[in-house]
N, CA, C and O atoms as a CHARMM CRD file, in Angstrom:
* protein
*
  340
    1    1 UNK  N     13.56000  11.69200 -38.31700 PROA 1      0.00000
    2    1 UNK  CA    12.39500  10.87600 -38.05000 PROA 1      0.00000
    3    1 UNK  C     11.39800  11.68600 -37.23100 PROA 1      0.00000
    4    1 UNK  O     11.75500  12.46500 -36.34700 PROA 1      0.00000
    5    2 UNK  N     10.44400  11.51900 -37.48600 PROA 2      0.00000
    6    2 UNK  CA     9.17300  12.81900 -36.65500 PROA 2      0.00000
    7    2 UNK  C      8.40600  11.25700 -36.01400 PROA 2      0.00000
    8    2 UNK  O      8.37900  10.05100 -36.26100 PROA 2      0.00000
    9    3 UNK  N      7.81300  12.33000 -34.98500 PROA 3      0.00000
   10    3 UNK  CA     7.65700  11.46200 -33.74800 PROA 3      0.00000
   11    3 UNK  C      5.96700  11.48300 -34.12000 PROA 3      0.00000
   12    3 UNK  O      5.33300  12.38600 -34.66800 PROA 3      0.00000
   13    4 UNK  N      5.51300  10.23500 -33.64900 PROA 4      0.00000
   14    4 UNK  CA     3.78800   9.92500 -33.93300 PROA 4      0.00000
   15    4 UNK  C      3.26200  10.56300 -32.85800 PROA 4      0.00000
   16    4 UNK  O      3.88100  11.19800 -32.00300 PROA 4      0.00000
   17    5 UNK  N      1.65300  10.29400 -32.96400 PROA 5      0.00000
   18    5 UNK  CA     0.98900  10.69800 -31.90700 PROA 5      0.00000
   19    5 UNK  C      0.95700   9.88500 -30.55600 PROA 5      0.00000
   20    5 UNK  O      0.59700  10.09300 -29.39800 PROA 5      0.00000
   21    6 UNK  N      1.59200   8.70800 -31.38900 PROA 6      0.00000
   22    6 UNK  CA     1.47100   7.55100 -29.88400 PROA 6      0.00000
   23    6 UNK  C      2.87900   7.21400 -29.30700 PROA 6      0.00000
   24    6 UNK  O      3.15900   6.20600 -28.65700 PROA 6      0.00000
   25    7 UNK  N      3.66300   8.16200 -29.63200 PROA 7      0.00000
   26    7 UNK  CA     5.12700   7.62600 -29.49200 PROA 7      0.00000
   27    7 UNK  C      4.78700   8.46500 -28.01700 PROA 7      0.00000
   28    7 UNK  O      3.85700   9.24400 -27.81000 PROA 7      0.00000
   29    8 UNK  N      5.96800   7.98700 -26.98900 PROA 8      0.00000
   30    8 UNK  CA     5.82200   8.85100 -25.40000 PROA 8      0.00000
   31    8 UNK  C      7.44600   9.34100 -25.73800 PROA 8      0.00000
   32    8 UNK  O      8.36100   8.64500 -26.17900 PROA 8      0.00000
   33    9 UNK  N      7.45200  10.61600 -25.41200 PROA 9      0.00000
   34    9 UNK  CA     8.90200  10.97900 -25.59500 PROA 9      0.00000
   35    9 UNK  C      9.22700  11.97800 -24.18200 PROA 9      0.00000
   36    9 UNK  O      8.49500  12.86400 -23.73900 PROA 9      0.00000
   37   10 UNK  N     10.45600  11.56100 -23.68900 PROA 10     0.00000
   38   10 UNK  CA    11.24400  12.34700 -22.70400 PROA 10     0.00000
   39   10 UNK  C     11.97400  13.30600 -23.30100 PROA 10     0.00000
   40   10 UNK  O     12.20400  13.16600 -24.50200 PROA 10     0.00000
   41   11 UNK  N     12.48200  14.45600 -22.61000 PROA 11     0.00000
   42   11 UNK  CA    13.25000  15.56600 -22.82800 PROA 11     0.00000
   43   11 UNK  C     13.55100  16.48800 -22.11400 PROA 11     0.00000
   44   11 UNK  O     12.66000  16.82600 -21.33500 PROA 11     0.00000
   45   12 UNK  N     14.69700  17.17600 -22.05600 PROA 12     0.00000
   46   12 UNK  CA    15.32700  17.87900 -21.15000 PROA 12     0.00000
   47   12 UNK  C     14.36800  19.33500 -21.46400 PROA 12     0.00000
   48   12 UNK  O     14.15400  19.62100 -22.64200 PROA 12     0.00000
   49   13 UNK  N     13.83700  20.18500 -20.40700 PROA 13     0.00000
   50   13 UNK  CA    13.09700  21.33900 -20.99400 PROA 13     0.00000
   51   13 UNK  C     13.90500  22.49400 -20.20000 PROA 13     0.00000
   52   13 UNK  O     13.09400  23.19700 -19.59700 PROA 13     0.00000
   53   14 UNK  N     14.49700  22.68200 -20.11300 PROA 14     0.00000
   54   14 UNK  CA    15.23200  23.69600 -19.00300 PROA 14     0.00000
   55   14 UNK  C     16.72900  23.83300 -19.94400 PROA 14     0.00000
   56   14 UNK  O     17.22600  22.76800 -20.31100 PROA 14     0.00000
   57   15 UNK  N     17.35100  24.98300 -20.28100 PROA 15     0.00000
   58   15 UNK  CA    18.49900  25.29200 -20.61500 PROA 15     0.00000
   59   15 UNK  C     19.61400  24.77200 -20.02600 PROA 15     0.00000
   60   15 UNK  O     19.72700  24.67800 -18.80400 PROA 15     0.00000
   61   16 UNK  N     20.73400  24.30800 -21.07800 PROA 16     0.00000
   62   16 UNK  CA    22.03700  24.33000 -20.39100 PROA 16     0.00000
   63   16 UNK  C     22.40500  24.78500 -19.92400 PROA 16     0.00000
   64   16 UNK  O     22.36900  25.99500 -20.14700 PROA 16     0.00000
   65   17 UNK  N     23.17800  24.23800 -18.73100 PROA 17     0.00000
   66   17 UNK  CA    24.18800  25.27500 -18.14900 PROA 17     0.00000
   67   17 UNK  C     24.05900  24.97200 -16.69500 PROA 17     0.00000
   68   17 UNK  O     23.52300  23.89100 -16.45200 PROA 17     0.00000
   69   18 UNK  N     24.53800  25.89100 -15.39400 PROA 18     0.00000
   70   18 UNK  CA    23.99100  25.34100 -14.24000 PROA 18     0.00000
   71   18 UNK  C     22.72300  26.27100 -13.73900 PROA 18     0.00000
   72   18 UNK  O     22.17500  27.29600 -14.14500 PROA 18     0.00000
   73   19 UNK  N     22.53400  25.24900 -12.50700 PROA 19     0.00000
   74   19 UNK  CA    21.07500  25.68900 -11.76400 PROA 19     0.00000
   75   19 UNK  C     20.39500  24.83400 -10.75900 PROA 19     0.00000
   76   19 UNK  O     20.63700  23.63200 -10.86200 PROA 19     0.00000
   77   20 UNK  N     19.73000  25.14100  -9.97000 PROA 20     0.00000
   78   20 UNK  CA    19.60600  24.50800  -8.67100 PROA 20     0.00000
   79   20 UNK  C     18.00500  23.78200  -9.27600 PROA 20     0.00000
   80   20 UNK  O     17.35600  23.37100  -8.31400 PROA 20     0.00000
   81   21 UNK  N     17.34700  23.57900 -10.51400 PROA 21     0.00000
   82   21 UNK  CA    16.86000  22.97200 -10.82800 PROA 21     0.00000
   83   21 UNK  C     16.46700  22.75800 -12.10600 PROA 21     0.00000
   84   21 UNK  O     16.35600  23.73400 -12.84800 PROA 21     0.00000
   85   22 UNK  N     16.16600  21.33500 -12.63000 PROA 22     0.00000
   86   22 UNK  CA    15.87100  21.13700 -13.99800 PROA 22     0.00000
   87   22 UNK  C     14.60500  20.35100 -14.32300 PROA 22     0.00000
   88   22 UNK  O     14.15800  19.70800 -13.37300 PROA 22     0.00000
   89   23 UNK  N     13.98200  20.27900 -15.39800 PROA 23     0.00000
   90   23 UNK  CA    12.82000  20.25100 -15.63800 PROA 23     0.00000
   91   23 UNK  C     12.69700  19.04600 -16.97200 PROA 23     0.00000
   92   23 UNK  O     13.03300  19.36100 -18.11400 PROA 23     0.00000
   93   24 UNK  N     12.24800  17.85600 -16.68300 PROA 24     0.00000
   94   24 UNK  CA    12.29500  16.72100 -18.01700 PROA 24     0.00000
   95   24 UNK  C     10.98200  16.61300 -17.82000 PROA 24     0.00000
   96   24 UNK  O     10.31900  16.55000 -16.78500 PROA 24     0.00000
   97   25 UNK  N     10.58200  16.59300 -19.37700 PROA 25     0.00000
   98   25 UNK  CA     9.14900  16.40800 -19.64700 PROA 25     0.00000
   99   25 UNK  C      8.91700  15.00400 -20.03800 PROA 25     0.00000
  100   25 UNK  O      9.70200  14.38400 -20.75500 PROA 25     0.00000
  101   26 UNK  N      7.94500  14.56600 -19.60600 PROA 26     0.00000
  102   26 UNK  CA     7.92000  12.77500 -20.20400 PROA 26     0.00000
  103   26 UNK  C      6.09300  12.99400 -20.63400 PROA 26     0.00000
  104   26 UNK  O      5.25400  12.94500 -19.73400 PROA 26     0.00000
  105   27 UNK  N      5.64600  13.25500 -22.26900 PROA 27     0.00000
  106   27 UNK  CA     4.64900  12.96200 -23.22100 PROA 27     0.00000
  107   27 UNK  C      4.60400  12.01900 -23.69800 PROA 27     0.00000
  108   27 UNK  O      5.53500  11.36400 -24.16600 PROA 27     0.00000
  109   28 UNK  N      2.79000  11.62800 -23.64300 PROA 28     0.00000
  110   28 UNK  CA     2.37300  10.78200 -24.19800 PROA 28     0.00000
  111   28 UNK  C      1.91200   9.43000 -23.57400 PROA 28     0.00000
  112   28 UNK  O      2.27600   9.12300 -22.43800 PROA 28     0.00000
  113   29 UNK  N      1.25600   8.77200 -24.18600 PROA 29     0.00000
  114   29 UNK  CA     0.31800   7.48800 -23.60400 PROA 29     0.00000
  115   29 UNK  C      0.96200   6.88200 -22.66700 PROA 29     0.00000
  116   29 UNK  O      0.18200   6.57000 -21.76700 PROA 29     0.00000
  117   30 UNK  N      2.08100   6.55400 -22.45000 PROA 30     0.00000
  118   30 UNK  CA     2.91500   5.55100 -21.38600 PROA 30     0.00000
  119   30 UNK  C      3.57300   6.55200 -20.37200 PROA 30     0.00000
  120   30 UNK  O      4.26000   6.04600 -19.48400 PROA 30     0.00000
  121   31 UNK  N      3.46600   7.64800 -20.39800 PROA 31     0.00000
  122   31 UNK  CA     4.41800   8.36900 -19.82900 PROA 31     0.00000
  123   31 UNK  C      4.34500   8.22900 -18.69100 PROA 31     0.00000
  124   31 UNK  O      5.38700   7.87100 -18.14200 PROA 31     0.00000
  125   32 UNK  N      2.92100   8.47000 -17.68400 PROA 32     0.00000
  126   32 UNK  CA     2.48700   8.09300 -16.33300 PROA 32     0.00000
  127   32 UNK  C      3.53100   6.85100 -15.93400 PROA 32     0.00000
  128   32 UNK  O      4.42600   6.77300 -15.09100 PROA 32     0.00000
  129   33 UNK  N      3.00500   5.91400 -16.92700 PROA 33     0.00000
  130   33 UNK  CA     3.04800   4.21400 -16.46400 PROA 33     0.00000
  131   33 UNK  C      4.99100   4.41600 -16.68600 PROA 33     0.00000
  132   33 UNK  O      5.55900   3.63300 -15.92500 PROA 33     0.00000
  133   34 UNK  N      6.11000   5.36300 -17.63000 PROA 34     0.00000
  134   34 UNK  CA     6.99600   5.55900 -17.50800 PROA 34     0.00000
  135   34 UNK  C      7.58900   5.75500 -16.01900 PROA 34     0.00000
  136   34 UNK  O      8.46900   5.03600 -15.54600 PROA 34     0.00000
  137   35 UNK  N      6.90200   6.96500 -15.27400 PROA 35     0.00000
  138   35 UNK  CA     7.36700   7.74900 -14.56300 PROA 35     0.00000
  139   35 UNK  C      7.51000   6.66400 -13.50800 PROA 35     0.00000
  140   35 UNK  O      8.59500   6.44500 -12.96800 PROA 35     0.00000
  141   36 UNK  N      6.26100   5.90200 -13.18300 PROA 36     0.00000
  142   36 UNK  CA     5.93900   5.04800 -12.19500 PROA 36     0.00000
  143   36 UNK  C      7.19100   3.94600 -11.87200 PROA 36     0.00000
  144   36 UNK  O      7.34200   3.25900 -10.86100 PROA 36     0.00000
  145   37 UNK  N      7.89000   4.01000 -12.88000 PROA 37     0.00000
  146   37 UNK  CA     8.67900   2.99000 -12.49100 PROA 37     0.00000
  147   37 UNK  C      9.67300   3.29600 -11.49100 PROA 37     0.00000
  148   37 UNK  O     10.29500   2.47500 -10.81700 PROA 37     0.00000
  149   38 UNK  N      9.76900   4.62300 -11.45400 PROA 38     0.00000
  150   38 UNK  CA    10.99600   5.40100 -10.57400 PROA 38     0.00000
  151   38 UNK  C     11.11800   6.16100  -9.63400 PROA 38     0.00000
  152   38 UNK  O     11.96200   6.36600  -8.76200 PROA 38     0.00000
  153   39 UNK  N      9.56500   6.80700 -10.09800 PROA 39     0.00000
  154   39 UNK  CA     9.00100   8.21000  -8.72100 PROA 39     0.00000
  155   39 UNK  C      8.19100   7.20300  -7.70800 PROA 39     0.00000
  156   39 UNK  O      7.42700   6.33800  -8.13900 PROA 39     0.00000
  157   40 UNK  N      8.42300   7.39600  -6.44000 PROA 40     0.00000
  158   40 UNK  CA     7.38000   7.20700  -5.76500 PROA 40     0.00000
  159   40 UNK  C      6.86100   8.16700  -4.68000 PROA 40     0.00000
  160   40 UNK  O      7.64700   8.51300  -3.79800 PROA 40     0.00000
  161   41 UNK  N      5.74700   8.56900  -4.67900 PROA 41     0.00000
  162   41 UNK  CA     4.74600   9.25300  -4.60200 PROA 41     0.00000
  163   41 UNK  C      4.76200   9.42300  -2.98700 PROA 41     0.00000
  164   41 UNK  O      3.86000   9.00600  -2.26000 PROA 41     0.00000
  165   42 UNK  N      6.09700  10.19800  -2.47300 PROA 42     0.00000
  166   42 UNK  CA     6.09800  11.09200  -0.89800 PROA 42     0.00000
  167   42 UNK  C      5.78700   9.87700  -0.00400 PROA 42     0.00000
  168   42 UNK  O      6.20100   8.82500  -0.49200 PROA 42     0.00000
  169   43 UNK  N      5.24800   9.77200   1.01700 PROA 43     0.00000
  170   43 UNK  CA     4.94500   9.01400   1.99300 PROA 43     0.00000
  171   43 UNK  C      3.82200   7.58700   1.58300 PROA 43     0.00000
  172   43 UNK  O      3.61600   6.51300   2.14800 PROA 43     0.00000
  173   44 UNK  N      3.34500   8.13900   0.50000 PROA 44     0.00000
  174   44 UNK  CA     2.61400   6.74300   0.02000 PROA 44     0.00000
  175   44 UNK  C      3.45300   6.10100  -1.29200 PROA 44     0.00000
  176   44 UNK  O      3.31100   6.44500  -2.46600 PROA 44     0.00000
  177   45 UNK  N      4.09900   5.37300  -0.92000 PROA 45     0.00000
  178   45 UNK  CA     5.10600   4.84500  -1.72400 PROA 45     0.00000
  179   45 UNK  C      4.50200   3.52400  -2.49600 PROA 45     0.00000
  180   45 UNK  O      5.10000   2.81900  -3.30900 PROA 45     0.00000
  181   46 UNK  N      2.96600   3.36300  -1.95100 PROA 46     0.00000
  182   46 UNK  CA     2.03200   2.26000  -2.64800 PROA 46     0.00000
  183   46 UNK  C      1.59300   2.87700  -4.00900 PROA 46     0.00000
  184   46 UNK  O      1.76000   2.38100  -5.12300 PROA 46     0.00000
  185   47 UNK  N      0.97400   4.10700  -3.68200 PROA 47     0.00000
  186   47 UNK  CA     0.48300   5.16000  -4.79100 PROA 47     0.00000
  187   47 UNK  C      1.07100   5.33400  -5.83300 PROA 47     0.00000
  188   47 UNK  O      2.12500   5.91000  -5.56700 PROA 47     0.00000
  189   48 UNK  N      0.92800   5.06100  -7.45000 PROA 48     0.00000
  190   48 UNK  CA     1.42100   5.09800  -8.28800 PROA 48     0.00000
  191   48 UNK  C      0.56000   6.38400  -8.86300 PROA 48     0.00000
  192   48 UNK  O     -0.56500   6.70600  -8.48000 PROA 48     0.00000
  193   49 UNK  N      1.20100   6.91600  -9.67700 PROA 49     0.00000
  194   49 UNK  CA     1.03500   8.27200 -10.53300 PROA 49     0.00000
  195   49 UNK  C     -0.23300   8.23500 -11.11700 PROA 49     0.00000
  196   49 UNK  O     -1.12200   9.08600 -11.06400 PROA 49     0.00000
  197   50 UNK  N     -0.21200   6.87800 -11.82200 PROA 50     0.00000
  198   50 UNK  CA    -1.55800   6.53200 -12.29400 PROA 50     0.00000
  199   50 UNK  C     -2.98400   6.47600 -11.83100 PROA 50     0.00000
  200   50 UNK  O     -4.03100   6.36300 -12.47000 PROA 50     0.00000
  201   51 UNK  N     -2.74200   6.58500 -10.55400 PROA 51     0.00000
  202   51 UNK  CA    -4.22300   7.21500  -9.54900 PROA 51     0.00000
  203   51 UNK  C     -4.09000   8.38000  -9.02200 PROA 51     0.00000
  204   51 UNK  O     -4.55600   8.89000  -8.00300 PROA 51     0.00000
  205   52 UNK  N     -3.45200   8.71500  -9.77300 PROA 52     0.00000
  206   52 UNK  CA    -3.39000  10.61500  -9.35300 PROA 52     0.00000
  207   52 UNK  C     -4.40600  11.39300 -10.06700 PROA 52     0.00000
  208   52 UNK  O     -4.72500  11.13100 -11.22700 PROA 52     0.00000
  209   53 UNK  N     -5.07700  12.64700  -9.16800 PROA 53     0.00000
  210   53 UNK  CA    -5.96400  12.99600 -10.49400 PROA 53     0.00000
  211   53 UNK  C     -4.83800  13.88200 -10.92900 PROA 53     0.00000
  212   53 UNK  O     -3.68500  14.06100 -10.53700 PROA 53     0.00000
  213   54 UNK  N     -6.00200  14.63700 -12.40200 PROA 54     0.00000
  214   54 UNK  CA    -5.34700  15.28200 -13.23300 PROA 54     0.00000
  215   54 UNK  C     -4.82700  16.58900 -12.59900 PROA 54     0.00000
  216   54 UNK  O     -5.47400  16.85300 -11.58600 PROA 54     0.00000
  217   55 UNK  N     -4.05300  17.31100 -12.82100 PROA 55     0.00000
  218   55 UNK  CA    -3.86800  18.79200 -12.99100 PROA 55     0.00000
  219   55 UNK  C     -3.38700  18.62900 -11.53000 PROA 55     0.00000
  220   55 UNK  O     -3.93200  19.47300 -10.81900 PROA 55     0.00000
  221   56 UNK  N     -2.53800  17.81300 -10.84400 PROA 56     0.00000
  222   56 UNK  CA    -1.76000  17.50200  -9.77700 PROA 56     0.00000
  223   56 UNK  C     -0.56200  17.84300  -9.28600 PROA 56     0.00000
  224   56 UNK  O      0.00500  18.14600 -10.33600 PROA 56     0.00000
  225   57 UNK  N      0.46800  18.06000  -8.17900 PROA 57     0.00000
  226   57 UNK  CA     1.71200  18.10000  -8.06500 PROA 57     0.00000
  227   57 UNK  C      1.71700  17.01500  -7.22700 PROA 57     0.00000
  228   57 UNK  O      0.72600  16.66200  -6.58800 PROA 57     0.00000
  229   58 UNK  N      3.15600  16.27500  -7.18900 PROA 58     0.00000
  230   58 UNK  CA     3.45500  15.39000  -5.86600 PROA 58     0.00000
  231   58 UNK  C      4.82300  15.65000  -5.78600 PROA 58     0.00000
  232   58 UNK  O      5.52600  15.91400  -6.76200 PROA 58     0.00000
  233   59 UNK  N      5.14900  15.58800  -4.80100 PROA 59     0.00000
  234   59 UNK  CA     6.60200  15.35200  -4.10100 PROA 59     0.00000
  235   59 UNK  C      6.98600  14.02300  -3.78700 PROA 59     0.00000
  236   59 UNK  O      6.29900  13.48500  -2.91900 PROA 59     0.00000
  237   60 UNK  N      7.95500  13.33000  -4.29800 PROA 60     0.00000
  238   60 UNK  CA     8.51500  12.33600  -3.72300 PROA 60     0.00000
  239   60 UNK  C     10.04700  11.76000  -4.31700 PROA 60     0.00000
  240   60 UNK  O     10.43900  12.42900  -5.27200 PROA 60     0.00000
  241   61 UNK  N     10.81300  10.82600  -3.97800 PROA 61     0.00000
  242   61 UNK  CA    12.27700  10.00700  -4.88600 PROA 61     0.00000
  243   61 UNK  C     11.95000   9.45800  -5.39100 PROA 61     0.00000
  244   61 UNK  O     10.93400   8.77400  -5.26500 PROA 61     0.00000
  245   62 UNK  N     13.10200   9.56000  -6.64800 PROA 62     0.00000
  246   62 UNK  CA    12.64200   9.32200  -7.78100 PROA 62     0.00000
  247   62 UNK  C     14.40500   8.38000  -7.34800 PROA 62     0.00000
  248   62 UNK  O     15.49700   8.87300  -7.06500 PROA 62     0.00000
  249   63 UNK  N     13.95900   6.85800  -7.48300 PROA 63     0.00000
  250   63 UNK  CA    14.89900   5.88400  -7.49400 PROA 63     0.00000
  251   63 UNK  C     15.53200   5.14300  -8.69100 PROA 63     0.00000
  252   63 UNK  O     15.07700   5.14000  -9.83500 PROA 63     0.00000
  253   64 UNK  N     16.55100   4.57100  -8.30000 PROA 64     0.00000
  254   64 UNK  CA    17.26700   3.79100  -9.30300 PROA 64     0.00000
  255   64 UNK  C     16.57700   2.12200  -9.18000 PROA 64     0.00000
  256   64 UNK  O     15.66100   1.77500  -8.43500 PROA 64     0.00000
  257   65 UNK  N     17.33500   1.27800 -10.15100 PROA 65     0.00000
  258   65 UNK  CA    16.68900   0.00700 -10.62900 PROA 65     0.00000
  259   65 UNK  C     17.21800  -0.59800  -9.43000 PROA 65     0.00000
  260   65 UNK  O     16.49500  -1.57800  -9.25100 PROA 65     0.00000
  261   66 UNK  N     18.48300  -0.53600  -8.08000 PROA 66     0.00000
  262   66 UNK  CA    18.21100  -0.65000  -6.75800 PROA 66     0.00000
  263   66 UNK  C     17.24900  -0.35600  -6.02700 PROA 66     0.00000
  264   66 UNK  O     17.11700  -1.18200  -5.12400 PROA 66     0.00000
  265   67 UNK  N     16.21100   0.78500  -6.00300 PROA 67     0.00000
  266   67 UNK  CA    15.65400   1.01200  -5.29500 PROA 67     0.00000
  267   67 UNK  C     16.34500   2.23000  -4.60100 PROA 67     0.00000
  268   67 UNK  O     15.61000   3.12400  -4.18200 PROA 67     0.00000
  269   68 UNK  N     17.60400   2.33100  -4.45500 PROA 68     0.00000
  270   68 UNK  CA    18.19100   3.81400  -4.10800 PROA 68     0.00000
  271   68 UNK  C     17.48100   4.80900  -4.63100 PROA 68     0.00000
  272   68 UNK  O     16.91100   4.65200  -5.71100 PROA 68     0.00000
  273   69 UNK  N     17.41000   6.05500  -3.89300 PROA 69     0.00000
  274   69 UNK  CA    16.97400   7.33200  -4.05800 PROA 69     0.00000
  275   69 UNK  C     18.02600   8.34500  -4.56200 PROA 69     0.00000
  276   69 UNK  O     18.99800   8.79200  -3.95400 PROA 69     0.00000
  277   70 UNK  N     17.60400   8.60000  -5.80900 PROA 70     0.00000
  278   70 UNK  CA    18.75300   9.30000  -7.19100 PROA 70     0.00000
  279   70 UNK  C     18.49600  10.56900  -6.55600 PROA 70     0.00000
  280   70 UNK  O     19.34300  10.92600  -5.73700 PROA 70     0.00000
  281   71 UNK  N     17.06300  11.66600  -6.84800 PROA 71     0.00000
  282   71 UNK  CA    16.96700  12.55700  -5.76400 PROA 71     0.00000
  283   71 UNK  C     15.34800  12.86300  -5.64300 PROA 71     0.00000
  284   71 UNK  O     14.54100  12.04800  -6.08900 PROA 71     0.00000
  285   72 UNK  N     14.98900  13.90600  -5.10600 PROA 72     0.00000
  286   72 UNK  CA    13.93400  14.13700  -4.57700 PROA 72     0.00000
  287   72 UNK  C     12.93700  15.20200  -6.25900 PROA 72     0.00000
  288   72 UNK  O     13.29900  16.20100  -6.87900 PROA 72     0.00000
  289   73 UNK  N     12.22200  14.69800  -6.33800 PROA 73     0.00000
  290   73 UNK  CA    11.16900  15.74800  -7.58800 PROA 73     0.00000
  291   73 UNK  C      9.85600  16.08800  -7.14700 PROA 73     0.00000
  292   73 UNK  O      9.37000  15.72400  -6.07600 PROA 73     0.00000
  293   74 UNK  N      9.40000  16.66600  -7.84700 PROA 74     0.00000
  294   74 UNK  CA     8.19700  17.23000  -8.23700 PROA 74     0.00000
  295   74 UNK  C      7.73700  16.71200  -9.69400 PROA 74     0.00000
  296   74 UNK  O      8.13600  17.01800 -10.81800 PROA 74     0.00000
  297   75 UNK  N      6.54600  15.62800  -9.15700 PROA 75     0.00000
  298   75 UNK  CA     5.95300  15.15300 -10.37900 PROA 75     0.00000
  299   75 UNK  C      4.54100  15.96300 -10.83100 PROA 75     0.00000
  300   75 UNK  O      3.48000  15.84800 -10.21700 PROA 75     0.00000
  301   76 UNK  N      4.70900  16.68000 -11.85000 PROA 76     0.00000
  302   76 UNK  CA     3.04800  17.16100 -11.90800 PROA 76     0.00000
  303   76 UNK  C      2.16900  15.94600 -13.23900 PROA 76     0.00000
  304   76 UNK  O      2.75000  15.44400 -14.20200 PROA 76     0.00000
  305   77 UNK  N      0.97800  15.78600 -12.94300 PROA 77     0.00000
  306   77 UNK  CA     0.14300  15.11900 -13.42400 PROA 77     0.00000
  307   77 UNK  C     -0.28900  15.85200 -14.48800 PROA 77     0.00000
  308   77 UNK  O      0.00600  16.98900 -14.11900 PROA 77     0.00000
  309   78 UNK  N     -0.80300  15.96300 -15.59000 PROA 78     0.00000
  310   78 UNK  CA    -1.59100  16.08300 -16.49400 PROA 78     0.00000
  311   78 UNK  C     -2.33400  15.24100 -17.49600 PROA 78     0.00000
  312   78 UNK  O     -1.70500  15.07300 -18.54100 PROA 78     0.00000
  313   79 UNK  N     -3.56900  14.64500 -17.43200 PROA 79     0.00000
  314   79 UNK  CA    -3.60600  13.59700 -17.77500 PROA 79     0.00000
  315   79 UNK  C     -4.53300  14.39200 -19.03300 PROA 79     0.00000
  316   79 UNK  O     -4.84000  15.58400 -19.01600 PROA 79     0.00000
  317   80 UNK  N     -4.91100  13.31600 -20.20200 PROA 80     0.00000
  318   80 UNK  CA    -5.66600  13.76200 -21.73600 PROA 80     0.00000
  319   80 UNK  C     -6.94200  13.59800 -21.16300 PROA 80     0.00000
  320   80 UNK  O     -6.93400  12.88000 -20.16400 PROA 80     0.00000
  321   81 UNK  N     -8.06800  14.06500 -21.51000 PROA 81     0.00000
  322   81 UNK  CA    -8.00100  15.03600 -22.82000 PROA 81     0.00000
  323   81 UNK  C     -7.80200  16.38700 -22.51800 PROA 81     0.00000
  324   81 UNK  O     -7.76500  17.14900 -23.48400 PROA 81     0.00000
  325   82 UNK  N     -7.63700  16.96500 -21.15000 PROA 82     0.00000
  326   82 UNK  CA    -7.06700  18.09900 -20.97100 PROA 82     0.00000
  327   82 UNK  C     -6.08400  18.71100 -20.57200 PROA 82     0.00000
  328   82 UNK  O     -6.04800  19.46800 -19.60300 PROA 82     0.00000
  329   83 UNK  N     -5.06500  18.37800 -21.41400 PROA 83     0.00000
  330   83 UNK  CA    -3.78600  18.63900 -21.08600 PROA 83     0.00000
  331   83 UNK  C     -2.91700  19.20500 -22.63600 PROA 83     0.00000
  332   83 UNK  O     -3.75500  19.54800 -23.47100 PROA 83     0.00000
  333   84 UNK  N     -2.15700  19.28300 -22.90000 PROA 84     0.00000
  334   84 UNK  CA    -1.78100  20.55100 -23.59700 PROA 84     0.00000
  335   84 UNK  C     -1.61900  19.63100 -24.88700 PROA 84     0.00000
  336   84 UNK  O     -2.29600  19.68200 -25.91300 PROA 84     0.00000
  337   85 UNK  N     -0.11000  18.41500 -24.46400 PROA 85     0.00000
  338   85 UNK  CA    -0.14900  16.91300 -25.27800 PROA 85     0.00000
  339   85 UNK  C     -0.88200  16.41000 -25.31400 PROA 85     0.00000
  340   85 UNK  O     -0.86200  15.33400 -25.91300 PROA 85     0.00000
């Protein structure tokens, strides 16, 4: 099945195996509004991704559907029409 232009797709981008870090890409229209459900955005934990500008990094936990903190990421922003997806 090949994926549309409007489909948002996650994926592992970093090789198997071990390493002190890994890299999931989340493309496409919902992806922001994806991420938001889980990252929150370092010390402003009001701040959703979605008022981030473009071409951004943030630091913050990225939680479970508790609210527990799974672990700590680096979210970078890229928003359309200049971005690669």
């Amino acid at each position: 099945m090949r994926a549309s232009e409007s489909d948002t797709i996650v994926a592992i981008a970093t090789p198997l195996g071990e390493g002190g870090l890994s890299v999931i890409r989340l493309s496409g229209r919902e992806a922001i509004v994806l991420a938001d459900r889980h990252f929150r955005v370092g010390a402003r934990s009001d701040m959703p991704l979605q008022n981030a500008a473009t071409h951004t990094a943030h630091f913050g936990p990225f939680v479970g559907a508790s609210g527990e903190t799974l672990d700590e990421v680096v979210a970078l922003v890229f928003k359309e029409p200049n971005s690669y997806t």
